[in-house]
N, C-alpha and C positions, 0 to 999 in steps of 0.2 A: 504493500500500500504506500502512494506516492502521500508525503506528508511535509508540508511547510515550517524550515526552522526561522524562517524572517517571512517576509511580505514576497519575497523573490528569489529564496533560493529553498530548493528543496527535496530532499532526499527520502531515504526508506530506511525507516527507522529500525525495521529487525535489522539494517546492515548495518546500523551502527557501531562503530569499534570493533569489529570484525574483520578478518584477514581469510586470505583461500577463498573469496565469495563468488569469482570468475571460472570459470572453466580456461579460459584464453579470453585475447581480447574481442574474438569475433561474440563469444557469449557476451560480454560487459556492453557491447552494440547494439544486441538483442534488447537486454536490459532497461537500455537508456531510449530504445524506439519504443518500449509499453511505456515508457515515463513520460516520452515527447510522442505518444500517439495524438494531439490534439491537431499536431501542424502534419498530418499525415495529409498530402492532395494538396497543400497550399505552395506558396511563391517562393516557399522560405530554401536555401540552401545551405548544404551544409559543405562547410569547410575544416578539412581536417589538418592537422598541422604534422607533417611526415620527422621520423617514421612511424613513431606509436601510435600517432593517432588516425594513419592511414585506413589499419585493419578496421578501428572501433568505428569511424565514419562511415565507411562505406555499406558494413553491415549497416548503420544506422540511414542511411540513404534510402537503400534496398529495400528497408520492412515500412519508411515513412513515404515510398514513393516517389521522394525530389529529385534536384537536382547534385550533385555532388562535384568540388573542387578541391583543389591543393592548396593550400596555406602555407607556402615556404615560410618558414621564420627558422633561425639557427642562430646559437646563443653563442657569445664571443668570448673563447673559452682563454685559461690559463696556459702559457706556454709548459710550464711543468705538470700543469692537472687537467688534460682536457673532457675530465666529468664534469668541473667547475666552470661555473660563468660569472662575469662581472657586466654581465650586456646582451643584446640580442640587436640583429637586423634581421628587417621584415624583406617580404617580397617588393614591395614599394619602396623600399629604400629607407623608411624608415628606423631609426635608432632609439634604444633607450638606453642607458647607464647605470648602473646600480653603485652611486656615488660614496654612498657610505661604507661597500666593498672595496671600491677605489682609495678610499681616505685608508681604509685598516692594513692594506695590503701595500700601499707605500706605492702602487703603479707608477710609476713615470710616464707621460706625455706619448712619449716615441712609443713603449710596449701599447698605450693603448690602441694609439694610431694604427701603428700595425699589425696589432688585434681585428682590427674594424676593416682594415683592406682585405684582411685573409678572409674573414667572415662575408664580408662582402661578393668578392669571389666564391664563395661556396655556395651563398645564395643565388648569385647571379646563374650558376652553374646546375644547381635543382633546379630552378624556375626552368632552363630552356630544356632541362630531361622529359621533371614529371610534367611539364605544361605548357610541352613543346613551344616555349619563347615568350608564349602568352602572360605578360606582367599585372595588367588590368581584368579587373573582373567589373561584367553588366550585373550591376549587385543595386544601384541607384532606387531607395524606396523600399528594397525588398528585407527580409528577413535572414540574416544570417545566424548560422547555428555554430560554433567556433568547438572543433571537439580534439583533445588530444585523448590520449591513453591514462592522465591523471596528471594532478596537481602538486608539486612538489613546493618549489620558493614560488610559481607561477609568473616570474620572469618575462618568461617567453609567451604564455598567454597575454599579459599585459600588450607586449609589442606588439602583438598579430590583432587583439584590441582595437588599438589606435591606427593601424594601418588598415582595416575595415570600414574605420569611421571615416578615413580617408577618401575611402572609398566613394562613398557613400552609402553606406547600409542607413537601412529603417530605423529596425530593430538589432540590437543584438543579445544572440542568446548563447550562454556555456553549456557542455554538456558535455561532463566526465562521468568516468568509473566512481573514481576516487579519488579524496582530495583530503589534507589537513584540515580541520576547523578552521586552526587561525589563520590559514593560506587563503581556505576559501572564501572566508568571509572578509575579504580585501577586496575581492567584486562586487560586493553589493553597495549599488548605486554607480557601478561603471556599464554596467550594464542592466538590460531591462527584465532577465530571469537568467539564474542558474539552476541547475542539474544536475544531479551526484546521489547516484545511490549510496555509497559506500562512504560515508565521513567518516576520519577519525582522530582523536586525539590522545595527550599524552605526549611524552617527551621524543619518540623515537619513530619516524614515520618512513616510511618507504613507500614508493610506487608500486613495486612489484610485490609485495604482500598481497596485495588485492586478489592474485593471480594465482590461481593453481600451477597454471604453464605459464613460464615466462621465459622472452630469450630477444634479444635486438631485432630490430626489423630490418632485412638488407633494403639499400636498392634495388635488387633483382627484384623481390617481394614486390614492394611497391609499384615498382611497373608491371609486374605479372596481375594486380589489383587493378590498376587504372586503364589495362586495358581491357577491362569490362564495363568499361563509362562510354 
């Protein structure tokens, strides 16, 4: 049962605090298509932000009927840690900083700089794979659904955000697995509804808990997905 913890975001309360609640992320898709059956037949599309949130979109495309796109965003990682981000670029080019990582980490100008070129290039480089070239999306009025595989610092949600609004979206709507409490509730009011069956809190949070099977998404993946659109 789909249940409201604010005015706009809302989740399923038996999965609260709960881990293993996925099969994979094509199940967590499923999931999130009975939670967003309302916009099943309408304008709305969904965009998923690659790789993890490749698999969970497209199932969720699939059972609500739309349209389905790629959401290049890639987060501008640490030359010694590249799990770690201090940043993200969007498919539109836009940038965000995470300045208080900046300030703790002592970054210097040049690493950032350089950070943002490489990342750039990367994005430049999905966008013309998964979306063969295509940098704009005819989104102007309509309803975008923004969906990755789950919410960690959510960073890179942020970015893909603002470069939707960019765009022009209507509406914009989240729609994960799973997400932290105090991660997810950084959205509300950036947007017009979230969606997260699976919230949870506590000191120690992972993505991949959520997931019975979990493992990286290739490229290969993702295009062997997209070319079913």
């Amino acid at each position: 049962m789909v249940a409201p913890l604010s005015d706009d975001l809302f989740d399923i309360p038996e999965l609260r605090n709960r881990t293993a609640v996925f099969r994979n992320r094509e199940h967590a898709g499923e999931v999130l298509g009975e939670m967003l059956s309302s916009f099943k037949g309408t304008d709305a599309i969904v965009f998923a932000i690659p790789a993890g949130g490749i698999p969970v979109g497209a199932v969720l495309a699939h059972k609500l009927q739309i349209p389905f796109e790629v959401a290049v965003v890639s987060k501008i990682t640490l030359s010694w840690n590249t799990e770690a981000g201090y940043g993200a670029v969007a498919f539109d080019g836009t940038i965000k900083l995470n300045e208080g990582m900046i300030g703790r980490l002592g970054l210097l100008e040049e690493n950032i700089s350089e950070g943002i070129k490489k990342t750039r290039v990367k994005v430049k480089n999905r966008v013309e794979k998964f979306r063969k070239g295509k940098s704009t999306f005819n989104i102007q009025g309509k309803t975008a659904i923004l969906v990755d595989d789950g919410i960690a610092s959510g960073f890179t949600m942020f970015v893909a955000i603002d470069a939707l609004k960019n765009s022009g979206a209507g509406q914009l709507i989240i729609a994960v697995p799973t997400a932290h409490l105090e991660n997810i509730k950084q959205f509300i009011g950036e947007v017009n509804a979230i969606y997260c069956p699976n919230i949870r809190s506590g000191w120690s949070f992972a993505v991949a808990d959520a997931y019975e099977f979990w493992s990286d998404v290739s490229e290969e993946e993702v295009m062997d997905i997209l070319k079913l659109f």
